[in-house]
PDB file with one MODEL, atoms N, CA, C and O in Angstrom:
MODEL        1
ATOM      1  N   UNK A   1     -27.486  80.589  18.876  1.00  0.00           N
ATOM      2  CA  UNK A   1     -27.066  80.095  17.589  1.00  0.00           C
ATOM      3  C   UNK A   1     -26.793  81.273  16.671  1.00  0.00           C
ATOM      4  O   UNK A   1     -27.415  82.311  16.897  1.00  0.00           O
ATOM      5  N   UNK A   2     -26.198  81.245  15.973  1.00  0.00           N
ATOM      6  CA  UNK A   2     -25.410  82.290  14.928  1.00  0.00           C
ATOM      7  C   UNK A   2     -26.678  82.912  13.772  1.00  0.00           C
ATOM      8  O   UNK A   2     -27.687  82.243  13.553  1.00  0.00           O
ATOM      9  N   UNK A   3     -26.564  83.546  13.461  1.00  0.00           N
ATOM     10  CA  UNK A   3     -27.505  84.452  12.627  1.00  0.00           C
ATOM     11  C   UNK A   3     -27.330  85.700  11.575  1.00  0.00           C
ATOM     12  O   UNK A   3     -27.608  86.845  11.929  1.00  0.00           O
ATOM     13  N   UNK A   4     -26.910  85.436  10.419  1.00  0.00           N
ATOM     14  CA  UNK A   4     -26.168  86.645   9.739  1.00  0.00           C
ATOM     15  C   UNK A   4     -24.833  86.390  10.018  1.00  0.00           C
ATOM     16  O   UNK A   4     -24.196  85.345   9.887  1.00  0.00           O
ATOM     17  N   UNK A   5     -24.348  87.947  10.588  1.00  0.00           N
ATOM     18  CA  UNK A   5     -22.761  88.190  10.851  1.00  0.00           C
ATOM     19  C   UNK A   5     -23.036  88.198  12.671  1.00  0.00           C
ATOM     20  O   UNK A   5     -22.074  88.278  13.435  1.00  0.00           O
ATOM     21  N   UNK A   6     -24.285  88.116  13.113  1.00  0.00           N
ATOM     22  CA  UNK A   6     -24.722  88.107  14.739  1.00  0.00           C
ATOM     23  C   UNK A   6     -23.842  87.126  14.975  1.00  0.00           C
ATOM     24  O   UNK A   6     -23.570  86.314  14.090  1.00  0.00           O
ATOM     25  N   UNK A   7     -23.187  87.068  16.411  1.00  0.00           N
ATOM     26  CA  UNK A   7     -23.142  85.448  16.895  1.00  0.00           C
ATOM     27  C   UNK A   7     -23.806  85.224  17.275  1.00  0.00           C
ATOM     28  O   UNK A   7     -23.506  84.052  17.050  1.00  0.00           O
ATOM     29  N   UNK A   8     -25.171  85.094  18.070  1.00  0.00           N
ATOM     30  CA  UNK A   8     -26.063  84.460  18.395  1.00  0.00           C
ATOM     31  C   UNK A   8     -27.491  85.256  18.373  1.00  0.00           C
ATOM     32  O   UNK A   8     -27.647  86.402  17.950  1.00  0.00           O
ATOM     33  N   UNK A   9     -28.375  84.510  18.852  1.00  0.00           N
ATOM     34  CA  UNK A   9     -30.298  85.622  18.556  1.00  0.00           C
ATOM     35  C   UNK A   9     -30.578  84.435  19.716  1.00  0.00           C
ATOM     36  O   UNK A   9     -30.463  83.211  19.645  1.00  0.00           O
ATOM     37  N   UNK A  10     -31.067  85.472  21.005  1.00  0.00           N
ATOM     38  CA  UNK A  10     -31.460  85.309  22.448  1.00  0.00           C
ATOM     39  C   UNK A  10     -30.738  85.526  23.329  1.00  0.00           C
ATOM     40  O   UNK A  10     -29.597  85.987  23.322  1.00  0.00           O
ATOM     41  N   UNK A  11     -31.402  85.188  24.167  1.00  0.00           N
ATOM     42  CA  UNK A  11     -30.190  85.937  25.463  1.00  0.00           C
ATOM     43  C   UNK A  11     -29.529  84.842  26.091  1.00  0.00           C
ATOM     44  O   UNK A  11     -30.057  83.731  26.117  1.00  0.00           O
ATOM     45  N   UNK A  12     -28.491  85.051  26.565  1.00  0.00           N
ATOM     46  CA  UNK A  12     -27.759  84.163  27.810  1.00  0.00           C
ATOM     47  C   UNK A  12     -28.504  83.940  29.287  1.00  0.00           C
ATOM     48  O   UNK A  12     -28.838  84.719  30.180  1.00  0.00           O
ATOM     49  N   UNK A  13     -28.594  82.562  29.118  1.00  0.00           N
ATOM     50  CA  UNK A  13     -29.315  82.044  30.396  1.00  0.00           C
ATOM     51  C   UNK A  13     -28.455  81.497  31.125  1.00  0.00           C
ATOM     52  O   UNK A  13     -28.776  80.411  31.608  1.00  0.00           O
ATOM     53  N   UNK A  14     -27.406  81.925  31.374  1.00  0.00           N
ATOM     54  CA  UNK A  14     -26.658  81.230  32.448  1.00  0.00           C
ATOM     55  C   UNK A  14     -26.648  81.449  34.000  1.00  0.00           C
ATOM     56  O   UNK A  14     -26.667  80.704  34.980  1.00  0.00           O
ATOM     57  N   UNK A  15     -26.610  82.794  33.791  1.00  0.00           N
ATOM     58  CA  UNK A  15     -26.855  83.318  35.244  1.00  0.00           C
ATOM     59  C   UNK A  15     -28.833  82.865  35.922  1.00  0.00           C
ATOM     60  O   UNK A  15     -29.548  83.668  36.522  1.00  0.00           O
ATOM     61  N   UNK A  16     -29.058  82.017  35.707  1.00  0.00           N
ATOM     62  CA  UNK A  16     -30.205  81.499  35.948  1.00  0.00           C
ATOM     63  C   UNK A  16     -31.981  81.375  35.020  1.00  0.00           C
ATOM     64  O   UNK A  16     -33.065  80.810  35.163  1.00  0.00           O
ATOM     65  N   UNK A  17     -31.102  82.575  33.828  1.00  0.00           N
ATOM     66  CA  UNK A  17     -32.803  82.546  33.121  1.00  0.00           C
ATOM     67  C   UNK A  17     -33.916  83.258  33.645  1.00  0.00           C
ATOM     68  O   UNK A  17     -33.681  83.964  34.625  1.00  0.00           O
ATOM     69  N   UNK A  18     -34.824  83.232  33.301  1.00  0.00           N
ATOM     70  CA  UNK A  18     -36.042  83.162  33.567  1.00  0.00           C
ATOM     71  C   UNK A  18     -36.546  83.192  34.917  1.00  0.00           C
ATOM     72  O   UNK A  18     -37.154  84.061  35.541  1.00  0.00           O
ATOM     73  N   UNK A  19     -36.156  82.060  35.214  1.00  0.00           N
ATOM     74  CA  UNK A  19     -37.250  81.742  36.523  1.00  0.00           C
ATOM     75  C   UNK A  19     -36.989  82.432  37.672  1.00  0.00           C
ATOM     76  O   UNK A  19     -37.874  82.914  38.379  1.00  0.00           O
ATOM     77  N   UNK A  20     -35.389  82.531  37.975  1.00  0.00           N
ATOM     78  CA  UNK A  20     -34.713  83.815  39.184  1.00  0.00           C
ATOM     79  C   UNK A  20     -33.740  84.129  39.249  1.00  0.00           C
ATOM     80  O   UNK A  20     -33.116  84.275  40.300  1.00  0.00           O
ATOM     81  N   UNK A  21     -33.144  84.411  37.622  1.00  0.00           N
ATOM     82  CA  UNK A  21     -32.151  84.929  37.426  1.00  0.00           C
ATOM     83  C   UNK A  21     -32.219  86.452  37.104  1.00  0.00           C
ATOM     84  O   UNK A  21     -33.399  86.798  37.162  1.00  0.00           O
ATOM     85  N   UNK A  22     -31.512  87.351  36.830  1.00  0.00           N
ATOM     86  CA  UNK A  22     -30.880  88.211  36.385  1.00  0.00           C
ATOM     87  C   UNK A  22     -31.552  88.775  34.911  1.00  0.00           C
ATOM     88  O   UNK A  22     -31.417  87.918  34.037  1.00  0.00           O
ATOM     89  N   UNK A  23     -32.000  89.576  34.598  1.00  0.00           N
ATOM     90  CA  UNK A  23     -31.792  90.181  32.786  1.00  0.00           C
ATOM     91  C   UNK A  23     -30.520  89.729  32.336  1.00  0.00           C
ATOM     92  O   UNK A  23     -29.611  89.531  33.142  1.00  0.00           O
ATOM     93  N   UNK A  24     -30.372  89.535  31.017  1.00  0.00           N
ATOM     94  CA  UNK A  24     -29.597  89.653  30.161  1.00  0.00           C
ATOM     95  C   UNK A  24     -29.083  90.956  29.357  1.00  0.00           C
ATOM     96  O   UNK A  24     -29.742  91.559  28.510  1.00  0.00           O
ATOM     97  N   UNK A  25     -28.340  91.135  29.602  1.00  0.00           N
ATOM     98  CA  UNK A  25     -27.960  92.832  28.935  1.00  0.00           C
ATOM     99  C   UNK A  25     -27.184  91.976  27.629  1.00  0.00           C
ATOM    100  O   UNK A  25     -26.352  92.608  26.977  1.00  0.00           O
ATOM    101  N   UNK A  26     -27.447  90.647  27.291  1.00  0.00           N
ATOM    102  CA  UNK A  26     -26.549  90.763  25.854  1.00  0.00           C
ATOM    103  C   UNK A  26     -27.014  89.805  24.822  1.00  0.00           C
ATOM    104  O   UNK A  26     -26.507  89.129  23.928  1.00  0.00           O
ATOM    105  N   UNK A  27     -28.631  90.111  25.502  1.00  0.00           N
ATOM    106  CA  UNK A  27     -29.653  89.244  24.654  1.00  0.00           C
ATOM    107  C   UNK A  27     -29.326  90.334  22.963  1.00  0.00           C
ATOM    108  O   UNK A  27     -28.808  91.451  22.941  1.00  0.00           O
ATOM    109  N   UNK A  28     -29.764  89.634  21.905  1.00  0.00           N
ATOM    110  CA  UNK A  28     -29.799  90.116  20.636  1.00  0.00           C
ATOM    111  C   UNK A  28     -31.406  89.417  20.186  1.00  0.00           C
ATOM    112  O   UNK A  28     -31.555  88.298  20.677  1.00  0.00           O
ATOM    113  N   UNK A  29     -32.410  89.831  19.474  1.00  0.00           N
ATOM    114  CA  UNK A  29     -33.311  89.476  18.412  1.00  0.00           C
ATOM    115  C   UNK A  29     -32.988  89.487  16.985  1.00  0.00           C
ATOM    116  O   UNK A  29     -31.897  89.993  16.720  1.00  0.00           O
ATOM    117  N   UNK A  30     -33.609  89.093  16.108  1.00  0.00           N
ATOM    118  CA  UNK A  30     -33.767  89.484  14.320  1.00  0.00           C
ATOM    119  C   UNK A  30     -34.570  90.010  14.286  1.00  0.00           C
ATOM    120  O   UNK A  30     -34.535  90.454  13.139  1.00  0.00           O
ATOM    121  N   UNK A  31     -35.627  90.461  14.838  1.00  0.00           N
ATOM    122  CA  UNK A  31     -36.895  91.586  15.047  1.00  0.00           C
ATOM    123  C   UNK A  31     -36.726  92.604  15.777  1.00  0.00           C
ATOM    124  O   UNK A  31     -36.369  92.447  16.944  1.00  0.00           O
ATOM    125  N   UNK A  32     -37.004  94.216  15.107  1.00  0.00           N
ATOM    126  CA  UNK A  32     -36.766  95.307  15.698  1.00  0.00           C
ATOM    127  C   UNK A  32     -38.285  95.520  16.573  1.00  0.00           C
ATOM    128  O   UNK A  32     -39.334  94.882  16.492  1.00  0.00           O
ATOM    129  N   UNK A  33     -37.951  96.542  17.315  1.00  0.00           N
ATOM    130  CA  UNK A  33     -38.997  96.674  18.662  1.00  0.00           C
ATOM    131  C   UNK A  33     -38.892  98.059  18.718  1.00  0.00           C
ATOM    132  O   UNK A  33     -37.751  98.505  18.595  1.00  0.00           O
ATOM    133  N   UNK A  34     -39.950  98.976  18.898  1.00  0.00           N
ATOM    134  CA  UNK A  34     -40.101 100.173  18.657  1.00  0.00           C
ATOM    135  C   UNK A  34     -40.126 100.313  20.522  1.00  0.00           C
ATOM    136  O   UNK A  34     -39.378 101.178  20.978  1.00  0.00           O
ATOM    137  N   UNK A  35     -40.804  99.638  21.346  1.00  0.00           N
ATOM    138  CA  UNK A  35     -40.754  99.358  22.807  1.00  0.00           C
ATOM    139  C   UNK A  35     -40.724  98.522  23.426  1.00  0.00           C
ATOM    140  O   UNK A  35     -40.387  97.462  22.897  1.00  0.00           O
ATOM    141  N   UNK A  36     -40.962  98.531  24.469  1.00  0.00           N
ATOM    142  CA  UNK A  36     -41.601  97.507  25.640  1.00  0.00           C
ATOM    143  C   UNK A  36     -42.276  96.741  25.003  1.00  0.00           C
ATOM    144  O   UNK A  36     -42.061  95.614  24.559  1.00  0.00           O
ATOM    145  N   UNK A  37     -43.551  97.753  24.959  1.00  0.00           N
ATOM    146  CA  UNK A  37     -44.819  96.812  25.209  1.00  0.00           C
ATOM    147  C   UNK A  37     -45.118  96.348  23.495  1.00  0.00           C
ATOM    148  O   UNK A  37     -45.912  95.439  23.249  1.00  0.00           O
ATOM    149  N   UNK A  38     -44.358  97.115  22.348  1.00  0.00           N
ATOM    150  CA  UNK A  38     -44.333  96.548  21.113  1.00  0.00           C
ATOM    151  C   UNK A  38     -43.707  95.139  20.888  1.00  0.00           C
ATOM    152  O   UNK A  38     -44.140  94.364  20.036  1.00  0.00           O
ATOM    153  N   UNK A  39     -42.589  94.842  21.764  1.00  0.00           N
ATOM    154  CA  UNK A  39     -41.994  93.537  22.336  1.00  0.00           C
ATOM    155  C   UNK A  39     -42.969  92.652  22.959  1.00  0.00           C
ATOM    156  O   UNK A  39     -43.272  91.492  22.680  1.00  0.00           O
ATOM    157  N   UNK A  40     -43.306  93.275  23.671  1.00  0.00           N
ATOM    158  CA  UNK A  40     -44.038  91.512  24.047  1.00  0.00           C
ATOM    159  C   UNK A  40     -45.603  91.669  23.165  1.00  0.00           C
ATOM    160  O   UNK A  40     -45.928  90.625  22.600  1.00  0.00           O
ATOM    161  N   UNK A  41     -46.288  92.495  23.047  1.00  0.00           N
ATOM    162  CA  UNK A  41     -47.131  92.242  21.942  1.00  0.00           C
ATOM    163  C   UNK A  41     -47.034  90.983  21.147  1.00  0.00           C
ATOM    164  O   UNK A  41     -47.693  89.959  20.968  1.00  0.00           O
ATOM    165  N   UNK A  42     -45.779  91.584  20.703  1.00  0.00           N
ATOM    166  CA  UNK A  42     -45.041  90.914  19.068  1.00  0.00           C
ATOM    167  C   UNK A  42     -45.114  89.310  19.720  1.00  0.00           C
ATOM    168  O   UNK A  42     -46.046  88.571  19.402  1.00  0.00           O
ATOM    169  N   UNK A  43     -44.131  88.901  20.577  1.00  0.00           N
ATOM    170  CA  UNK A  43     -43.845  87.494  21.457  1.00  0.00           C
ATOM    171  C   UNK A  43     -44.723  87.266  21.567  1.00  0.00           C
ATOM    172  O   UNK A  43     -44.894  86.391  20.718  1.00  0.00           O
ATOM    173  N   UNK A  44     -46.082  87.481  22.336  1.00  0.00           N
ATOM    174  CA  UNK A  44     -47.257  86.515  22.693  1.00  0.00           C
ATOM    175  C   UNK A  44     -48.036  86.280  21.384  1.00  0.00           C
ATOM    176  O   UNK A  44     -48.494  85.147  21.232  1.00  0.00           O
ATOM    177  N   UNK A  45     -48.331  87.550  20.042  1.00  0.00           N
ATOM    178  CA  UNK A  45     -48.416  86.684  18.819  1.00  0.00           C
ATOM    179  C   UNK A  45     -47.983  85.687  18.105  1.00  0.00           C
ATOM    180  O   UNK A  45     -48.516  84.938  17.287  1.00  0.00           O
ATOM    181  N   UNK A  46     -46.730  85.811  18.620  1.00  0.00           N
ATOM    182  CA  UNK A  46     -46.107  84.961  18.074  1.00  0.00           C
ATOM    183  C   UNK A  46     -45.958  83.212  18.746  1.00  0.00           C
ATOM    184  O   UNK A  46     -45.505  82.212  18.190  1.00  0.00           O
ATOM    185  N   UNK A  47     -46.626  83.409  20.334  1.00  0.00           N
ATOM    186  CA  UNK A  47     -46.758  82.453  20.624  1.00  0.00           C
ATOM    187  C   UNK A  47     -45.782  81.965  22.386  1.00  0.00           C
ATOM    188  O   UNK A  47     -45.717  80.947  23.074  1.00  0.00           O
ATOM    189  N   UNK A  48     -45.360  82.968  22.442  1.00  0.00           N
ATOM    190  CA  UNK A  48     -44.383  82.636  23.554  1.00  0.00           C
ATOM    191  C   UNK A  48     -45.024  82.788  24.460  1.00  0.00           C
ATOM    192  O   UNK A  48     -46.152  83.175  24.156  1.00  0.00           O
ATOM    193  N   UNK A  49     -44.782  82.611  25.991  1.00  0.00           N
ATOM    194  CA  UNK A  49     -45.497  82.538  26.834  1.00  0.00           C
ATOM    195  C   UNK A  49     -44.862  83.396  27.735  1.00  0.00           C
ATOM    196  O   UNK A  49     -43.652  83.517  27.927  1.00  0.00           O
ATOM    197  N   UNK A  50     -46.368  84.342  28.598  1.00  0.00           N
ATOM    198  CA  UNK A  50     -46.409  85.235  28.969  1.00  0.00           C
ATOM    199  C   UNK A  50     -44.690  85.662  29.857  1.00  0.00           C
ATOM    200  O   UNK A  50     -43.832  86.376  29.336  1.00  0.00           O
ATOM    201  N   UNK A  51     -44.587  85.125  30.994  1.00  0.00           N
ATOM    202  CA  UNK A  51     -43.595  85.099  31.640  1.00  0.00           C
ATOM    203  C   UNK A  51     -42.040  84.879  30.359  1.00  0.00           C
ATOM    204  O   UNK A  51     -41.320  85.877  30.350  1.00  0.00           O
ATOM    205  N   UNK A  52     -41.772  84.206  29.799  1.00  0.00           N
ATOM    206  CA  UNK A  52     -41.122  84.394  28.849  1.00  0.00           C
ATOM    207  C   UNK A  52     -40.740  85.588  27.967  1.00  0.00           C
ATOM    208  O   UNK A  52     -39.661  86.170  27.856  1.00  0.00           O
ATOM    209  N   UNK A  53     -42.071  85.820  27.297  1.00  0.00           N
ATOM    210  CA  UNK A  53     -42.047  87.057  27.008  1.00  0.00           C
ATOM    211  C   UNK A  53     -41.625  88.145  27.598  1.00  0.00           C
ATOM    212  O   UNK A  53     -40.747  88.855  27.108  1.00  0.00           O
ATOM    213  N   UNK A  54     -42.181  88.374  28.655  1.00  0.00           N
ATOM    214  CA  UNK A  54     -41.746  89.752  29.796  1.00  0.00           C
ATOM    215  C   UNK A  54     -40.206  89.675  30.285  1.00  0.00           C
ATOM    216  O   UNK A  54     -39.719  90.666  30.830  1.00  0.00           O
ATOM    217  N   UNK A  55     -39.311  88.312  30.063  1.00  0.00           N
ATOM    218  CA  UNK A  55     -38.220  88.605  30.520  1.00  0.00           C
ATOM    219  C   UNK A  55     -37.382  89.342  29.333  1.00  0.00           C
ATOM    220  O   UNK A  55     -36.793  90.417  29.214  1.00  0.00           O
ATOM    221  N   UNK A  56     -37.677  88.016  28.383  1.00  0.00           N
ATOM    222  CA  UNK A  56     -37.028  88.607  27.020  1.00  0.00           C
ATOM    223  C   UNK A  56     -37.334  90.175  26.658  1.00  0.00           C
ATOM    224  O   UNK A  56     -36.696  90.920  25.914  1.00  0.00           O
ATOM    225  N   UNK A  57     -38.106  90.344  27.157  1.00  0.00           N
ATOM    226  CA  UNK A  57     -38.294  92.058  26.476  1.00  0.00           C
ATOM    227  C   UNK A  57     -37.821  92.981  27.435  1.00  0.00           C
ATOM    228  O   UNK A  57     -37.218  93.904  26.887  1.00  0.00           O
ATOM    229  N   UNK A  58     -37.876  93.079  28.754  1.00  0.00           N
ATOM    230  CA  UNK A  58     -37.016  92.937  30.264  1.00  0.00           C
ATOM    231  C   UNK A  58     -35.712  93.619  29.335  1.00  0.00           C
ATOM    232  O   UNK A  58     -35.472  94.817  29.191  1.00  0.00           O
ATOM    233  N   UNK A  59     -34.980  92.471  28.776  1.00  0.00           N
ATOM    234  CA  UNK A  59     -33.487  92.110  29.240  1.00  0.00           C
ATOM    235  C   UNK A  59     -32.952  92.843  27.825  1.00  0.00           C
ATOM    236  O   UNK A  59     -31.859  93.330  27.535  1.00  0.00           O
ATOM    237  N   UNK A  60     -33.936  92.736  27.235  1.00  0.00           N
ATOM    238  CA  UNK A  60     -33.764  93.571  25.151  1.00  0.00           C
ATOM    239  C   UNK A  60     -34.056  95.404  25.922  1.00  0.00           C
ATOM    240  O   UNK A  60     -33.724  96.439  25.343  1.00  0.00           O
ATOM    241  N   UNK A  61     -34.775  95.332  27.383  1.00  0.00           N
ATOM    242  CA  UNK A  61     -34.579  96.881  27.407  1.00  0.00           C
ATOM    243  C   UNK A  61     -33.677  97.746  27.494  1.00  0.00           C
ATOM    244  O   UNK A  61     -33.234  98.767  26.966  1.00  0.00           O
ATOM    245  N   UNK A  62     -33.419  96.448  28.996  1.00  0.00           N
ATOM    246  CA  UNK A  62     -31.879  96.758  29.920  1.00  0.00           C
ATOM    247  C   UNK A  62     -30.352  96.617  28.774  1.00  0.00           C
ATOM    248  O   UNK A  62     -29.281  97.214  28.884  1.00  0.00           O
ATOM    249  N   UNK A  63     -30.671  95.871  27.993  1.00  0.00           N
ATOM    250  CA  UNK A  63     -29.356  96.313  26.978  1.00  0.00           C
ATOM    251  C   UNK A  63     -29.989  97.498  25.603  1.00  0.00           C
ATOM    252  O   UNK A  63     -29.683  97.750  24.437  1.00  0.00           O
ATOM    253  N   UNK A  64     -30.399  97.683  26.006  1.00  0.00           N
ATOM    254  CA  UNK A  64     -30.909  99.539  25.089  1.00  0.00           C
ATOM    255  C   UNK A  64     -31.319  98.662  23.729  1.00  0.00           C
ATOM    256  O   UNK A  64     -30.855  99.229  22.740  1.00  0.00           O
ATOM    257  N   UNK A  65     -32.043  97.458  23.389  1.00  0.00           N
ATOM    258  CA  UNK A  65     -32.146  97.237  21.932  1.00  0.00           C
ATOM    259  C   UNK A  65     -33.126  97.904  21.434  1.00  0.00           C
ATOM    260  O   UNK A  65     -33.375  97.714  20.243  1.00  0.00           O
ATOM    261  N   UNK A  66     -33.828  98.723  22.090  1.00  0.00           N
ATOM    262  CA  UNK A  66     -35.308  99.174  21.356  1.00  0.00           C
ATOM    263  C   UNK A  66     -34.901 100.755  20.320  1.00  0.00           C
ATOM    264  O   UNK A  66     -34.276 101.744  20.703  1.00  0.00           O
ATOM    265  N   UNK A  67     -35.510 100.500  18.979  1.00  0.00           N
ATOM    266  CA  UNK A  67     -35.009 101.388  18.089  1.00  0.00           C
ATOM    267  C   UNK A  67     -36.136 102.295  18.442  1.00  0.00           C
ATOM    268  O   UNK A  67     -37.295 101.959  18.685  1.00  0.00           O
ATOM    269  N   UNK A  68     -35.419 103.982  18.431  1.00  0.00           N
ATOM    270  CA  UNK A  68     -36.706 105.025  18.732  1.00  0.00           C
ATOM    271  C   UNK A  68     -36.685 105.654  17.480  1.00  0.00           C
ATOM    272  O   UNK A  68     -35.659 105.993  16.890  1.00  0.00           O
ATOM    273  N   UNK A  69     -37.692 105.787  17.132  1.00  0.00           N
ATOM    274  CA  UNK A  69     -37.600 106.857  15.824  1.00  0.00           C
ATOM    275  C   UNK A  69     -37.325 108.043  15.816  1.00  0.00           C
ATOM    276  O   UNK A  69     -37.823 108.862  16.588  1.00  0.00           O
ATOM    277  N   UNK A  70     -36.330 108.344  14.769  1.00  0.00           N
ATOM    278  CA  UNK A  70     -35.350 109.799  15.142  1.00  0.00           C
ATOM    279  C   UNK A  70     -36.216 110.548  14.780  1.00  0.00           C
ATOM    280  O   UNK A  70     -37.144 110.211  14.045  1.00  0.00           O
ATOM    281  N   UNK A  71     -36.034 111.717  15.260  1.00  0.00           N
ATOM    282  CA  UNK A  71     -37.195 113.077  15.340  1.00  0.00           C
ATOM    283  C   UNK A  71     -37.378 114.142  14.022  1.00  0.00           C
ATOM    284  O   UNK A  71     -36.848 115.238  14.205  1.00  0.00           O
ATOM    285  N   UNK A  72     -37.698 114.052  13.415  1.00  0.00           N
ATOM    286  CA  UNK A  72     -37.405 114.816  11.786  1.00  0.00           C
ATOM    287  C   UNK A  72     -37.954 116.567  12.435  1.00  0.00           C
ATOM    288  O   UNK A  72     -38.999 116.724  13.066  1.00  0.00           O
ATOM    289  N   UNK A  73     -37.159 117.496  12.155  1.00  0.00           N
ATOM    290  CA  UNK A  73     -37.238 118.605  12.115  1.00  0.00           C
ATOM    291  C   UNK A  73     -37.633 119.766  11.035  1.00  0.00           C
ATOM    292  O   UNK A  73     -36.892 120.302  10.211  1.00  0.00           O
ATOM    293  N   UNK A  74     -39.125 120.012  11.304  1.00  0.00           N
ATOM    294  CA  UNK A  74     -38.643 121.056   9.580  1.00  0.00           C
ATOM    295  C   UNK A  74     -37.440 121.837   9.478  1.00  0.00           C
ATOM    296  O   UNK A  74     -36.916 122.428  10.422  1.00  0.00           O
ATOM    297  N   UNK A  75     -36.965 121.810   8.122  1.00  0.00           N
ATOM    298  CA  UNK A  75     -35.796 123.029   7.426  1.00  0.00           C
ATOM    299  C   UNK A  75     -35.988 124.407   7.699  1.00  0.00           C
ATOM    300  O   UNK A  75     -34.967 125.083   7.830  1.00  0.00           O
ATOM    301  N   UNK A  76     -37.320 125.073   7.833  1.00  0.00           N
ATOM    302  CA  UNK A  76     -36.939 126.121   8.271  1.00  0.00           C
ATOM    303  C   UNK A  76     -37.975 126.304   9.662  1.00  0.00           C
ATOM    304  O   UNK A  76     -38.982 125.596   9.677  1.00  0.00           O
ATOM    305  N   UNK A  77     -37.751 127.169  10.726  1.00  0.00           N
ATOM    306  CA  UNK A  77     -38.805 127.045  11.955  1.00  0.00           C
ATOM    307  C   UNK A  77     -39.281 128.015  11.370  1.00  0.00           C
ATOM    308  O   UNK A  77     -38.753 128.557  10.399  1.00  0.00           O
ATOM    309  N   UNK A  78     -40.453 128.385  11.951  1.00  0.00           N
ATOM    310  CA  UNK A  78     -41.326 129.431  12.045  1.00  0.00           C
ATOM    311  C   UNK A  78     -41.372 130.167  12.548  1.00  0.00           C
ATOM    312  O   UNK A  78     -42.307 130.955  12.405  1.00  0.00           O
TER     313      UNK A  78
ENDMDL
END
């Protein structure tokens, strides 16, 4: 379903889902994820269930959604 200017928030289950399908490389969230395991953390607080969770965060890997924090450098080295 549409979200913002997103067209949709979750992944495509067509190629089978979950149960013995494939990742989704074109899953999207509205929640940023610092990792993996900050992903499903987040999902099982939130209530989803285990296997669920692990795909969705799976398939948010395999399409690169996880934001890394850029590396700040001091101005001058030492």
């Amino acid at each position: 379903m549409p979200h913002g200017k997103d067209p949709w928030v979750g992944c495509s289950e067509s190629a089978g889902g979950q149960a013995y399908g494939p990742f989704s490389t074109t899953c999207r969230d509205n929640l940023t994820y610092k990792s993996y395991v900050d992903c499903v953390e987040t999902k099982w607080f939130l209530g989803e269930y285990r296997n669920r969770a692990w795909w969705l965060c799976s398939s948010l890997q395999a399409a690169g959604k996880f934001k890394v924090a850029e590396l700040k450098r001091p101005k001058h080295p030492r």
